[in-house]
PDB file with one MODEL, atoms N, CA, C and O in Angstrom:
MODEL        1
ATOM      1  N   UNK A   1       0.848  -1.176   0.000  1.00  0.00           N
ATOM      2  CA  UNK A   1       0.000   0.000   0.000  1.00  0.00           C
ATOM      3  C   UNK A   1       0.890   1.235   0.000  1.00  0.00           C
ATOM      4  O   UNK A   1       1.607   1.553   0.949  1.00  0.00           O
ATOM      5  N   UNK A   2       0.790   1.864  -1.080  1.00  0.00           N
ATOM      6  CA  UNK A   2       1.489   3.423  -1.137  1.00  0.00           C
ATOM      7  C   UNK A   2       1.099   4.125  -0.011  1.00  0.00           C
ATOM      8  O   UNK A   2       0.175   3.582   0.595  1.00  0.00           O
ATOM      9  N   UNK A   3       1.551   5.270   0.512  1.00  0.00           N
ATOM     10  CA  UNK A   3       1.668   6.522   1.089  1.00  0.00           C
ATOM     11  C   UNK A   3       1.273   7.721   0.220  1.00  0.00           C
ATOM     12  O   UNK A   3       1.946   8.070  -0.750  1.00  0.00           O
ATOM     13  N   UNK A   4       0.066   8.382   0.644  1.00  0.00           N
ATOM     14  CA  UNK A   4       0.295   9.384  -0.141  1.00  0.00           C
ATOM     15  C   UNK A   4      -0.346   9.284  -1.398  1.00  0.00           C
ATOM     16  O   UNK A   4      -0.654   8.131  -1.699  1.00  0.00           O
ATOM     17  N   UNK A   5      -0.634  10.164  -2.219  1.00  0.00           N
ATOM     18  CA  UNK A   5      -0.554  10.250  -3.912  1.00  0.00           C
ATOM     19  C   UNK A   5      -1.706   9.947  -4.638  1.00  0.00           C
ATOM     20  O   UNK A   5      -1.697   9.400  -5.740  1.00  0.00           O
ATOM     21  N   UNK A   6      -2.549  10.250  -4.114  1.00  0.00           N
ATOM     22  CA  UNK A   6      -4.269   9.903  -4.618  1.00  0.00           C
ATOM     23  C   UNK A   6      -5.232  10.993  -4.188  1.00  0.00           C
ATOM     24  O   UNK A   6      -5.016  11.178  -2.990  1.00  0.00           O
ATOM     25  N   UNK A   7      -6.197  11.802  -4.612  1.00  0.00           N
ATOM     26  CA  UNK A   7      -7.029  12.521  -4.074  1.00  0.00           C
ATOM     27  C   UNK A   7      -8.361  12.079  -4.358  1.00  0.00           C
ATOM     28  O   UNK A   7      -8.448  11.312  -5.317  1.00  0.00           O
ATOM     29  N   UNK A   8      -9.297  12.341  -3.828  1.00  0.00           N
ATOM     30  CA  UNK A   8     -11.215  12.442  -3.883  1.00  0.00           C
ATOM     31  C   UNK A   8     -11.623  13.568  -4.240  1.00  0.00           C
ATOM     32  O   UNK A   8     -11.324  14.655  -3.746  1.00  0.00           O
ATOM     33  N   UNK A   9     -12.361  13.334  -5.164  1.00  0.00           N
ATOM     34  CA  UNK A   9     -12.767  14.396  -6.304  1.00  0.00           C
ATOM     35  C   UNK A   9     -14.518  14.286  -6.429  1.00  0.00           C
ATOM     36  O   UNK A   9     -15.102  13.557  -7.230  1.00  0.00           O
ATOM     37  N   UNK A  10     -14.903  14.822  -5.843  1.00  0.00           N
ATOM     38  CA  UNK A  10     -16.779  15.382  -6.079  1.00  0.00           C
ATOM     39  C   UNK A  10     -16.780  15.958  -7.703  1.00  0.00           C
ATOM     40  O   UNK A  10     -16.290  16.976  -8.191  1.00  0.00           O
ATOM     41  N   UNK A  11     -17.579  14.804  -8.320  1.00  0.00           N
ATOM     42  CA  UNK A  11     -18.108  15.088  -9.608  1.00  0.00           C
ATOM     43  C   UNK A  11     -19.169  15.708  -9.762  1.00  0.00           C
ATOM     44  O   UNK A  11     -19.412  16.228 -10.851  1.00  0.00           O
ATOM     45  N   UNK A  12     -20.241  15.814  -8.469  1.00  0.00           N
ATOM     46  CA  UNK A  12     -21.813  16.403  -9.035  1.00  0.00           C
ATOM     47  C   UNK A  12     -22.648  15.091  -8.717  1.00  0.00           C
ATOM     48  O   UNK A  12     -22.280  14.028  -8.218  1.00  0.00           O
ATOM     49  N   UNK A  13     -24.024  15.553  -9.215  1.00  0.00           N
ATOM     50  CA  UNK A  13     -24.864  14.296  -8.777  1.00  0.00           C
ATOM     51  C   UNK A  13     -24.954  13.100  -9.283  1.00  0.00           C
ATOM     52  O   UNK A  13     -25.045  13.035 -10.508  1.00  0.00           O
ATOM     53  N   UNK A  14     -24.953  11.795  -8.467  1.00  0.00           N
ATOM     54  CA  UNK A  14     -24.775  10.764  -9.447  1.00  0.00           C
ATOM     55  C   UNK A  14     -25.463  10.426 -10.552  1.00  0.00           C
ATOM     56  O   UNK A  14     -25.672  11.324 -11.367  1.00  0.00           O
ATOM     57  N   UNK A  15     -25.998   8.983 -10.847  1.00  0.00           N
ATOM     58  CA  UNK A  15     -27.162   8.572 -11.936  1.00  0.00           C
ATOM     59  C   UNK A  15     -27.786   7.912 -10.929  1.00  0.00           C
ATOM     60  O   UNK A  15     -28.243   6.802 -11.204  1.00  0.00           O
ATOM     61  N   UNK A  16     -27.966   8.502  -9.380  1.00  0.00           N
ATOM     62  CA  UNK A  16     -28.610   7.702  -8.389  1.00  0.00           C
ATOM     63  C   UNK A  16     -30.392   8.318  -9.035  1.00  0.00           C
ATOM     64  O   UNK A  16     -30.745   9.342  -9.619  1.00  0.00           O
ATOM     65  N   UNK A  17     -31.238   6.912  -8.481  1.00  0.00           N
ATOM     66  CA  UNK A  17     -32.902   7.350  -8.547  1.00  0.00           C
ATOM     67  C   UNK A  17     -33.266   8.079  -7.738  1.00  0.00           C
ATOM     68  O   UNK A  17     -34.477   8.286  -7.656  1.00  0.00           O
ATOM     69  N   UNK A  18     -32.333   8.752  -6.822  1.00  0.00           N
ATOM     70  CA  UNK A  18     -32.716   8.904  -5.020  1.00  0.00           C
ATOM     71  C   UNK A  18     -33.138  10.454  -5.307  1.00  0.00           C
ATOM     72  O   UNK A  18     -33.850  10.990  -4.458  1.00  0.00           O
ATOM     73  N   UNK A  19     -32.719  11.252  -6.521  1.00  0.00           N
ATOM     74  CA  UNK A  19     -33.074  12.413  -6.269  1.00  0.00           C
ATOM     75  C   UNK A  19     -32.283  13.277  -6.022  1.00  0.00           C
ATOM     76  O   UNK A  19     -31.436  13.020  -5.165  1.00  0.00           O
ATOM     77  N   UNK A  20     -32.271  14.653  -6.700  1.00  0.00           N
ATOM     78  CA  UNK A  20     -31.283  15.459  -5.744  1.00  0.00           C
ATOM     79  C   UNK A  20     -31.528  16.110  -4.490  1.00  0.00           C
ATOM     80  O   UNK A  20     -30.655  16.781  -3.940  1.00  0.00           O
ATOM     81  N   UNK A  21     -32.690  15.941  -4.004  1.00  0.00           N
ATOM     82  CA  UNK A  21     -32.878  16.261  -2.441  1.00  0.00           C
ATOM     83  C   UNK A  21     -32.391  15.652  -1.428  1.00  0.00           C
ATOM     84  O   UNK A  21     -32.111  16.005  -0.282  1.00  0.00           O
ATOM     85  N   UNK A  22     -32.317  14.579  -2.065  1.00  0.00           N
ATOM     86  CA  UNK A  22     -31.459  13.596  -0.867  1.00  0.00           C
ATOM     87  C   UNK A  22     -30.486  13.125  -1.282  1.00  0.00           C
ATOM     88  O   UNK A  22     -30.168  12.084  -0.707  1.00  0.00           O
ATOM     89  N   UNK A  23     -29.786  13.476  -2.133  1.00  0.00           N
ATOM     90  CA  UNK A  23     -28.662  13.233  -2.323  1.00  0.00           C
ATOM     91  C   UNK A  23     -27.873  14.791  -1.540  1.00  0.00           C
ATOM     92  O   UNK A  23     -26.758  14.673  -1.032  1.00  0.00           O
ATOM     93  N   UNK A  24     -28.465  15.918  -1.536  1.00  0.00           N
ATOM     94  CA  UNK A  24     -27.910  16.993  -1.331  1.00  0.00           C
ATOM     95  C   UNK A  24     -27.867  16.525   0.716  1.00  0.00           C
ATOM     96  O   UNK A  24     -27.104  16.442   1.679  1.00  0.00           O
ATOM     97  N   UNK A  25     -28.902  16.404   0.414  1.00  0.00           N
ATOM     98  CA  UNK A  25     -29.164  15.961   2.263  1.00  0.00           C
ATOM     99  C   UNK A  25     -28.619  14.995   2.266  1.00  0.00           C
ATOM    100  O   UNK A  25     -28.522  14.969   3.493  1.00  0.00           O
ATOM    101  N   UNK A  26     -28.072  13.987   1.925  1.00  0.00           N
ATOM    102  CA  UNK A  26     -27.072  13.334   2.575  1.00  0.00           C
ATOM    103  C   UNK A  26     -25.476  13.507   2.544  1.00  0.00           C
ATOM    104  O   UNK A  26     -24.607  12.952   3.216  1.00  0.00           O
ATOM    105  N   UNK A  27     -25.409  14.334   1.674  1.00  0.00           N
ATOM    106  CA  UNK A  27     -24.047  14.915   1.655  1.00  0.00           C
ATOM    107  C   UNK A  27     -23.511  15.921   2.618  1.00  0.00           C
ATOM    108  O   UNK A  27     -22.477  16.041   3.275  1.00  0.00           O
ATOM    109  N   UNK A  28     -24.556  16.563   2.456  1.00  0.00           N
ATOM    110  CA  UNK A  28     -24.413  17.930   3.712  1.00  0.00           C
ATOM    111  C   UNK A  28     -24.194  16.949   5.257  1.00  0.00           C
ATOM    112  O   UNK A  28     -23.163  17.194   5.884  1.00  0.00           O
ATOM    113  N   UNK A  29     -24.989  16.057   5.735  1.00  0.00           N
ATOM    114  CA  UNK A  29     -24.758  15.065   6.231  1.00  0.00           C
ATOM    115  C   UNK A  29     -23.726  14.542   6.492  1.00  0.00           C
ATOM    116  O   UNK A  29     -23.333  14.631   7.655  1.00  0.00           O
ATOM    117  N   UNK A  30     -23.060  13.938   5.678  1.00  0.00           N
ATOM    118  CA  UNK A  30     -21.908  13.526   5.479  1.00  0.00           C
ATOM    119  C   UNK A  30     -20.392  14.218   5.715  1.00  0.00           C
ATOM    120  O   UNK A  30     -19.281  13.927   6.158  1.00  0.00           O
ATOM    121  N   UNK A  31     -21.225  15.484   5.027  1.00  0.00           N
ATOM    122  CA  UNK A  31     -19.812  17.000   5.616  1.00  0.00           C
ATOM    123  C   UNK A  31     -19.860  17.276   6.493  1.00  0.00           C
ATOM    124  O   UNK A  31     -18.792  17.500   7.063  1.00  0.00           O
ATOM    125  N   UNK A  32     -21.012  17.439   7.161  1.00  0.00           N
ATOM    126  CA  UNK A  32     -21.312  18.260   8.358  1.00  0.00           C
ATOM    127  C   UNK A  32     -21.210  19.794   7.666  1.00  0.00           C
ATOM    128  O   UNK A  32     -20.373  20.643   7.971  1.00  0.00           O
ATOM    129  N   UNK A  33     -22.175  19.921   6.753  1.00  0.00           N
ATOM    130  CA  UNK A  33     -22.522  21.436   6.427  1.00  0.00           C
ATOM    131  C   UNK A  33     -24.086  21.253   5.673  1.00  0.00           C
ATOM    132  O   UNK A  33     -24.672  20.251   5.263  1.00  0.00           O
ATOM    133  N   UNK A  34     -24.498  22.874   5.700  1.00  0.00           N
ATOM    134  CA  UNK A  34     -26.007  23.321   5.668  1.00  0.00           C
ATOM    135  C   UNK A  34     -26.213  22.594   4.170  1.00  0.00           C
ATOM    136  O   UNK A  34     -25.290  22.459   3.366  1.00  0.00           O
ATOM    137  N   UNK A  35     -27.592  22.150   3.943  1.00  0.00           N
ATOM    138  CA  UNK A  35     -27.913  21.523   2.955  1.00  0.00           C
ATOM    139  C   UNK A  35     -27.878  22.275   1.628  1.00  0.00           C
ATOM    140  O   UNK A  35     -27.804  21.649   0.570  1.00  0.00           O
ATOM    141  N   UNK A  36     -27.940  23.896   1.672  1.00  0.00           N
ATOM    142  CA  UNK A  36     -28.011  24.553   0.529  1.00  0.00           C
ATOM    143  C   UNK A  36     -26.297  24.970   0.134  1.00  0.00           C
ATOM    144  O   UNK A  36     -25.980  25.712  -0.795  1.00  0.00           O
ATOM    145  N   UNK A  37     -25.341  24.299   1.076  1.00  0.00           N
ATOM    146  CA  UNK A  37     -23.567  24.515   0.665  1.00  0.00           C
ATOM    147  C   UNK A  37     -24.022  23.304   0.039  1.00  0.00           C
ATOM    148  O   UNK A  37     -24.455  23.512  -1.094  1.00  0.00           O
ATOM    149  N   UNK A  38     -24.078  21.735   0.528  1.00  0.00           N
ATOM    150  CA  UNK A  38     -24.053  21.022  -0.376  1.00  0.00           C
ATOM    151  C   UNK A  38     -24.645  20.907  -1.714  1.00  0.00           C
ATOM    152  O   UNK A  38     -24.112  20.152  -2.525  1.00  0.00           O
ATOM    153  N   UNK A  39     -25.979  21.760  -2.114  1.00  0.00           N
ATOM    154  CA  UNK A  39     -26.325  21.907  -3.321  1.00  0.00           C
ATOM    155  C   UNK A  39     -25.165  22.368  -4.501  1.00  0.00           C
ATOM    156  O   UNK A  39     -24.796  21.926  -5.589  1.00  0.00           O
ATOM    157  N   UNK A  40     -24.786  23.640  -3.533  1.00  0.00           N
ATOM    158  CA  UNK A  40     -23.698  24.553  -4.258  1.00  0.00           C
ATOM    159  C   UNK A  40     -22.716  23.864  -4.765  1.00  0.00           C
ATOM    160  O   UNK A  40     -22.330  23.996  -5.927  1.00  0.00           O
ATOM    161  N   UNK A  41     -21.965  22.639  -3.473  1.00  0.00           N
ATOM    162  CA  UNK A  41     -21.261  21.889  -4.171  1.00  0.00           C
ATOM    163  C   UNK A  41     -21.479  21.545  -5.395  1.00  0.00           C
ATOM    164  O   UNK A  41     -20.861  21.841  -6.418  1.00  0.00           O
ATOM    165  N   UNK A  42     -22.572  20.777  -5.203  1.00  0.00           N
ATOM    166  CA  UNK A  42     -23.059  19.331  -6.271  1.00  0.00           C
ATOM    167  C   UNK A  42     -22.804  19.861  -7.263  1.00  0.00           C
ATOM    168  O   UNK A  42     -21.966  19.297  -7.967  1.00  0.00           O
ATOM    169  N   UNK A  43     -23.453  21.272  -7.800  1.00  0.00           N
ATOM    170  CA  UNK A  43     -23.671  21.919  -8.867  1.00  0.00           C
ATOM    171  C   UNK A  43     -22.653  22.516  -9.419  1.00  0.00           C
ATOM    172  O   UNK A  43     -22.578  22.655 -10.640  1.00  0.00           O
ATOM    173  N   UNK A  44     -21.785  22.923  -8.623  1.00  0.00           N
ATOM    174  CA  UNK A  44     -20.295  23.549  -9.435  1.00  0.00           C
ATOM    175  C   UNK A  44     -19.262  22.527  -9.450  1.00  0.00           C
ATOM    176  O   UNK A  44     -18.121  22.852  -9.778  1.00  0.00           O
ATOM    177  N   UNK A  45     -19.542  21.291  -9.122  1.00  0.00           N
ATOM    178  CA  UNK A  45     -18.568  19.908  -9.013  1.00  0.00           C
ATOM    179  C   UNK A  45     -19.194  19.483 -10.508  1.00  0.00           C
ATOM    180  O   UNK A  45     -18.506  18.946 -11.376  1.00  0.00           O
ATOM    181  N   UNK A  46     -20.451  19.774 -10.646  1.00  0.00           N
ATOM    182  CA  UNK A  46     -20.511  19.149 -12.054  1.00  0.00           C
ATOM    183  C   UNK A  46     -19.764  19.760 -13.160  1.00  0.00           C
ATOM    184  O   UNK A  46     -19.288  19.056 -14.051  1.00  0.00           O
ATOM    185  N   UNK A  47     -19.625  21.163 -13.143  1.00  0.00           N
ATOM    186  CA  UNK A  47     -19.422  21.326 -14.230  1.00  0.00           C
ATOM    187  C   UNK A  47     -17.598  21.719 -13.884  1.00  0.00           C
ATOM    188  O   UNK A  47     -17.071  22.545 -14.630  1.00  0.00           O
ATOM    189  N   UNK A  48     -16.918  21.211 -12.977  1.00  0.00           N
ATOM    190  CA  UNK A  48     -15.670  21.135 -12.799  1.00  0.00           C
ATOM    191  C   UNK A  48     -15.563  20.625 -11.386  1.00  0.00           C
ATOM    192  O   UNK A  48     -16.306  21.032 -10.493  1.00  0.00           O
ATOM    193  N   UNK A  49     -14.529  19.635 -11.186  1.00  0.00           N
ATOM    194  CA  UNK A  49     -14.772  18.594 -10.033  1.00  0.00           C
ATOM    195  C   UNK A  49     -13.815  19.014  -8.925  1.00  0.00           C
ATOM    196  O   UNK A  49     -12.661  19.431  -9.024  1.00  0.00           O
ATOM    197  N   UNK A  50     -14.847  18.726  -7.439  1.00  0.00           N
ATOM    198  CA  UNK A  50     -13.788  19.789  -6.530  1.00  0.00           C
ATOM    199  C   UNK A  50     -12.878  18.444  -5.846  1.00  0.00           C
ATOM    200  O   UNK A  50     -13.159  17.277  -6.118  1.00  0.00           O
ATOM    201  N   UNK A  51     -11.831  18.811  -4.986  1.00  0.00           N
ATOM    202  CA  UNK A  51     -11.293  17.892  -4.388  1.00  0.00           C
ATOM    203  C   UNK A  51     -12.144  17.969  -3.219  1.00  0.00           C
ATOM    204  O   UNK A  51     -12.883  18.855  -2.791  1.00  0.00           O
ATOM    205  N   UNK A  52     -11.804  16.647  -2.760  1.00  0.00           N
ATOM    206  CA  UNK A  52     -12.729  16.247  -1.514  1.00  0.00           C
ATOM    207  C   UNK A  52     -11.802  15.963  -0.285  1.00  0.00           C
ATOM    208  O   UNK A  52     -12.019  16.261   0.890  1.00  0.00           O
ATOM    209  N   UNK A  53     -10.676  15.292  -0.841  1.00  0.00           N
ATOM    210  CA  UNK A  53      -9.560  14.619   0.186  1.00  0.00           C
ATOM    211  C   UNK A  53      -8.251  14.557  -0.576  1.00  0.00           C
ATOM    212  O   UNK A  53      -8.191  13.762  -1.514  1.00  0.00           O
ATOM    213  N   UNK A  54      -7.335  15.204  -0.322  1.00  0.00           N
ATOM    214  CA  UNK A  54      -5.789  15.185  -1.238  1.00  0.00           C
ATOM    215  C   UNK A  54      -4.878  14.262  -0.299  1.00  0.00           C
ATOM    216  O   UNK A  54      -5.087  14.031   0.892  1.00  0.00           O
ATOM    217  N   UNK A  55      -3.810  13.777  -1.093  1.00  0.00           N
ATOM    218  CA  UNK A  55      -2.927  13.260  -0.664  1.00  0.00           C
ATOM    219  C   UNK A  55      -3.133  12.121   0.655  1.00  0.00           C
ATOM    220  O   UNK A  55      -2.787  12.185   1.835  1.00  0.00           O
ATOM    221  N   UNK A  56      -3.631  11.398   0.114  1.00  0.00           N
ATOM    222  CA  UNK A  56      -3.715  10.138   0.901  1.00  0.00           C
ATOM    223  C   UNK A  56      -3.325   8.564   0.785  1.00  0.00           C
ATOM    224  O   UNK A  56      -2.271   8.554   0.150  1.00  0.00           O
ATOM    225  N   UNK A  57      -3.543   7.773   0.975  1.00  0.00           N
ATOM    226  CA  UNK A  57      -3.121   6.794   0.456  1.00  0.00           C
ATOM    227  C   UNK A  57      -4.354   6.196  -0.052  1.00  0.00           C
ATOM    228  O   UNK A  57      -5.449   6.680   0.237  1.00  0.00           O
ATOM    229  N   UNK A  58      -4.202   4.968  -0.938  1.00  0.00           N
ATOM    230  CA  UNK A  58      -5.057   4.553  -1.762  1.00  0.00           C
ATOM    231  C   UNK A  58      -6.401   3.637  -0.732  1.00  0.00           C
ATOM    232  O   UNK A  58      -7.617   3.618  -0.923  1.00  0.00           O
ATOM    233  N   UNK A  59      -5.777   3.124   0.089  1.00  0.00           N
ATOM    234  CA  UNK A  59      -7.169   2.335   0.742  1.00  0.00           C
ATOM    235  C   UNK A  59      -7.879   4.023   1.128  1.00  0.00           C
ATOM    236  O   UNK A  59      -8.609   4.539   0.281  1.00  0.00           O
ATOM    237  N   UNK A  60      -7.698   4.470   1.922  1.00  0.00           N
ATOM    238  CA  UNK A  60      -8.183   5.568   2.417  1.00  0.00           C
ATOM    239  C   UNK A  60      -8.693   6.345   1.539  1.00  0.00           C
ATOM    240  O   UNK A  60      -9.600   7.022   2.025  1.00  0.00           O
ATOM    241  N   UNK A  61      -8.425   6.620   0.016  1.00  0.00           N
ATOM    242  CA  UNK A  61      -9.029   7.139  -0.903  1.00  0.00           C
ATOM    243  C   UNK A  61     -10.424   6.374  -1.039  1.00  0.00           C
ATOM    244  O   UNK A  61     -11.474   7.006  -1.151  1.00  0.00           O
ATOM    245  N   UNK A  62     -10.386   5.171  -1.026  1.00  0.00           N
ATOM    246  CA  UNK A  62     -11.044   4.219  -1.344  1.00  0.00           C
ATOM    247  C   UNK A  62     -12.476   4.442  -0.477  1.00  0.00           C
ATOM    248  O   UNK A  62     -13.690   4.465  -0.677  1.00  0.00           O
ATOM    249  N   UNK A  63     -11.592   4.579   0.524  1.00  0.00           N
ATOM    250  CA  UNK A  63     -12.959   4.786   1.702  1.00  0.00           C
ATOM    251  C   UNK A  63     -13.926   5.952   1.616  1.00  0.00           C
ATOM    252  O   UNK A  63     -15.126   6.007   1.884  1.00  0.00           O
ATOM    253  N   UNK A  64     -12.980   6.977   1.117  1.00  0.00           N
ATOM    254  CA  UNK A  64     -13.953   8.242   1.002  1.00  0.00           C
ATOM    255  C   UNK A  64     -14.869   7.971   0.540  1.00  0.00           C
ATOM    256  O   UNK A  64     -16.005   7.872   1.002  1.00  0.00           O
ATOM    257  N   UNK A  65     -14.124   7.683  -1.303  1.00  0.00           N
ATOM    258  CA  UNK A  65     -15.001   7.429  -2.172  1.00  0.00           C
ATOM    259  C   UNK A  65     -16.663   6.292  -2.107  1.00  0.00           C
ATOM    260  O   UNK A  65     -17.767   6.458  -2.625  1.00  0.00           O
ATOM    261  N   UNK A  66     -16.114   5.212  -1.242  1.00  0.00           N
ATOM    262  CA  UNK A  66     -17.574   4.664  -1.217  1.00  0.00           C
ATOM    263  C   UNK A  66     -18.450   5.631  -0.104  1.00  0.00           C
ATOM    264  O   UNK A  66     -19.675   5.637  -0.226  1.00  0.00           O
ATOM    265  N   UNK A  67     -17.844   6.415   0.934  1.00  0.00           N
ATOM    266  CA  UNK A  67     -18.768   7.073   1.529  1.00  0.00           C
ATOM    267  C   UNK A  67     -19.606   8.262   0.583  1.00  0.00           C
ATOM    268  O   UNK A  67     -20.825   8.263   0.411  1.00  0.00           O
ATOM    269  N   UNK A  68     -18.830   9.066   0.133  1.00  0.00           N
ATOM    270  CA  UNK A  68     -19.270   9.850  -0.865  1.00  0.00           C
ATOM    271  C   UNK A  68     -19.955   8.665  -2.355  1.00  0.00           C
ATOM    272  O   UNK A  68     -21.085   8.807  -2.823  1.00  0.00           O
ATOM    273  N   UNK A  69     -19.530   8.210  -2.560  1.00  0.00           N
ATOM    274  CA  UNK A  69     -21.187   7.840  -3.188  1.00  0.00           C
ATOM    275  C   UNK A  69     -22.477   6.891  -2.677  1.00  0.00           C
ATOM    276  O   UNK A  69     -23.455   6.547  -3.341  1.00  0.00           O
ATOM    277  N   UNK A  70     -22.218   6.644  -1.557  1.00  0.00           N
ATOM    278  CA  UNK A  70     -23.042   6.076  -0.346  1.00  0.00           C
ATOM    279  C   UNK A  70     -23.987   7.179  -0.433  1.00  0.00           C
ATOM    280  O   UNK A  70     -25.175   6.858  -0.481  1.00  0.00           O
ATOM    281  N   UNK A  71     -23.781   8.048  -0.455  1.00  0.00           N
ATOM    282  CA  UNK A  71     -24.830   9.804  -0.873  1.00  0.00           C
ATOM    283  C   UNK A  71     -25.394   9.958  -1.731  1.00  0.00           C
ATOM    284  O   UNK A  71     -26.046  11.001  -1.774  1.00  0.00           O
ATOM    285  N   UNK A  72     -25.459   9.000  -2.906  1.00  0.00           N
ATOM    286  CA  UNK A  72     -25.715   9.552  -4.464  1.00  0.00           C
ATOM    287  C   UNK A  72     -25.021  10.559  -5.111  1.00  0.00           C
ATOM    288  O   UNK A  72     -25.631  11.410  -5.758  1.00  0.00           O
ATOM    289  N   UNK A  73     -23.591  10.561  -4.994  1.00  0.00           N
ATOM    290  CA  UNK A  73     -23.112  11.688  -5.500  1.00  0.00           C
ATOM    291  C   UNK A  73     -22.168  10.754  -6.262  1.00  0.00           C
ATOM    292  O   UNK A  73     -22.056   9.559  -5.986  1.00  0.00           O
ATOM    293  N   UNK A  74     -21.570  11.305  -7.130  1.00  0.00           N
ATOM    294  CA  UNK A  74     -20.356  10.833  -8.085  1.00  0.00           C
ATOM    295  C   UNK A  74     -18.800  11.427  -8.162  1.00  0.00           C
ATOM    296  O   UNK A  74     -18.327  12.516  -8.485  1.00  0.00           O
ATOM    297  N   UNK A  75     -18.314  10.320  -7.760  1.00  0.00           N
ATOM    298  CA  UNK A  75     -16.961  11.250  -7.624  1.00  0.00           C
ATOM    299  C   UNK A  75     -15.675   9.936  -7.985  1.00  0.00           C
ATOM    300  O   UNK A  75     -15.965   8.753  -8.162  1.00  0.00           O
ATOM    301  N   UNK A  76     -14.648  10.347  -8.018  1.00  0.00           N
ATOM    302  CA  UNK A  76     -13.144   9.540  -8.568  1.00  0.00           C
ATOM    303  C   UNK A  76     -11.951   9.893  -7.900  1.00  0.00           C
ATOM    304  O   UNK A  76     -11.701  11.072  -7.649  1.00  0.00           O
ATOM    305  N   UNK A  77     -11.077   8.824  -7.544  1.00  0.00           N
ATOM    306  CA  UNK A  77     -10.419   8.505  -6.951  1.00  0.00           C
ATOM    307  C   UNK A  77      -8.955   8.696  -8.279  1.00  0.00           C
ATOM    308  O   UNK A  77      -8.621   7.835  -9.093  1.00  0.00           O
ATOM    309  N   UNK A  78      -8.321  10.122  -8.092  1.00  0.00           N
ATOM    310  CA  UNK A  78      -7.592  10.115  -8.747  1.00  0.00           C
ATOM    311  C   UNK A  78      -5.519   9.764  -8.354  1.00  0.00           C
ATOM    312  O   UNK A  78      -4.995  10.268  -7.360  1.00  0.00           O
ATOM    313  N   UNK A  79      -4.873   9.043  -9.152  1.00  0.00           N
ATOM    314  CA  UNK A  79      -3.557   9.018  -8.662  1.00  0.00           C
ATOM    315  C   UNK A  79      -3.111  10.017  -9.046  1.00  0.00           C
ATOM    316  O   UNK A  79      -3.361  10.442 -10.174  1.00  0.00           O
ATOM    317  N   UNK A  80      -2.095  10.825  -7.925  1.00  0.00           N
ATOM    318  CA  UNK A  80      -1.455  12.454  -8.572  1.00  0.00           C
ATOM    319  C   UNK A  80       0.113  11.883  -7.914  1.00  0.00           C
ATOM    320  O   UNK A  80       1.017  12.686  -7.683  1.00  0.00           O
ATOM    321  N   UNK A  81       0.220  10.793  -7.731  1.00  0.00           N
ATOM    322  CA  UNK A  81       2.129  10.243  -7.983  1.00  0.00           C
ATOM    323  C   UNK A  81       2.635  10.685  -8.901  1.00  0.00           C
ATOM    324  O   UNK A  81       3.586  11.454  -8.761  1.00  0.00           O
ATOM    325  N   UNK A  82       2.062  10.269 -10.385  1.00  0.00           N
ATOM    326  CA  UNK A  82       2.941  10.755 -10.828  1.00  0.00           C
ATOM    327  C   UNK A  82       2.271  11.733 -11.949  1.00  0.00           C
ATOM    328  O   UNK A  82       1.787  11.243 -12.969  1.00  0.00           O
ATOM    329  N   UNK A  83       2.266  12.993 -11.736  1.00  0.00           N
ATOM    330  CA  UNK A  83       1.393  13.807 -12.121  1.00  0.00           C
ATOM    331  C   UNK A  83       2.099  15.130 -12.229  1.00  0.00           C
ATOM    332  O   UNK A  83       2.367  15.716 -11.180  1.00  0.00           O
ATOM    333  N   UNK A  84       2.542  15.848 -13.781  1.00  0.00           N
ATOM    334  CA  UNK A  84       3.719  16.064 -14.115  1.00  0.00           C
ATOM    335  C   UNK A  84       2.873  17.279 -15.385  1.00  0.00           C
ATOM    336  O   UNK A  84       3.141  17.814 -16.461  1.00  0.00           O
ATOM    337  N   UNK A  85       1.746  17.221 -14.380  1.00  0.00           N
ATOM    338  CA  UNK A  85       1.148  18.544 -15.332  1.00  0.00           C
ATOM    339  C   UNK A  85       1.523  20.212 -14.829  1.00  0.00           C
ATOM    340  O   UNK A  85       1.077  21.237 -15.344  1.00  0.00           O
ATOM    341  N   UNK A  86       2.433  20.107 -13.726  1.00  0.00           N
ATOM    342  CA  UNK A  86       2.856  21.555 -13.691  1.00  0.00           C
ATOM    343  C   UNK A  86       4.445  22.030 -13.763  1.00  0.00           C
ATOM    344  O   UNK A  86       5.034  22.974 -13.237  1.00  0.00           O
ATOM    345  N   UNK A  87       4.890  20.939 -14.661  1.00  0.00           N
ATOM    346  CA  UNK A  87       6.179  20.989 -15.228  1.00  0.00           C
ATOM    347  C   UNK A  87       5.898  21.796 -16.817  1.00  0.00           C
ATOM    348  O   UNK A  87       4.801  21.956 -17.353  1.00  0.00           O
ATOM    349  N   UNK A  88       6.608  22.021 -17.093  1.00  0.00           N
ATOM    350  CA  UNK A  88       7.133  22.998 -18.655  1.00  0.00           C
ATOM    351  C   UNK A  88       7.957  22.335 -19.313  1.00  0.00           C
ATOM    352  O   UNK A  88       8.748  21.575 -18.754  1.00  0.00           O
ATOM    353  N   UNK A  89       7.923  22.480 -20.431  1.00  0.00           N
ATOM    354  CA  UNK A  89       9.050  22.256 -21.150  1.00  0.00           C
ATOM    355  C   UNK A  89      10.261  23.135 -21.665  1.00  0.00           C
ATOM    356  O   UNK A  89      11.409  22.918 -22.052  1.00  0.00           O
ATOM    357  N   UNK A  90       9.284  24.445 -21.443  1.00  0.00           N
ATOM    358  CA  UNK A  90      10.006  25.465 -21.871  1.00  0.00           C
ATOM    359  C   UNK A  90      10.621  26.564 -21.129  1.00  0.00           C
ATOM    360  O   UNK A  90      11.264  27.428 -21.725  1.00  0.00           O
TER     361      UNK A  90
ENDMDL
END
């Protein structure tokens, strides 16, 4: 198990049937914040995805992630080891 090098990323609402009322209410839930921040989330995660949890290790990514979509929300478990997008060439 690596150290490190994975983040949780809130995509917006899932393709859950549950609704976005309760998907918003269970997220807010889940954060421990007011149900109309978690809307805000949901809605600006869709159209660009926020981090949820940086730099962790991969089981622990893992875990977020099924909690956060335990909510109906959609989100990804990205590796940033080796992640070499703020290098230049020039």
């Amino acid at each position: 198990m690596s150290e490190g090098g994975y983040k949780v990323v809130i995509k917006g609402y899932g393709d859950s049937e549950r609704g976005k009322f309760y998907i918003e209410q269970e997220l807010a839930e889940l954060f421990n914040i007011e149900q109309k921040v978690a809307k805000k989330l949901l809605e600006v995660s869709g159209e660009s995805p926020r981090d949820v949890k940086l730099n962790v290790n991969s089981e622990t990514a893992e875990r977020y992630l099924k909690a956060l979509k335990a909510t109906g929300a959609d989100g990804e478990v990205i590796d940033t080891r080796f992640d070499f997008s703020h290098l230049s060439l020039e």
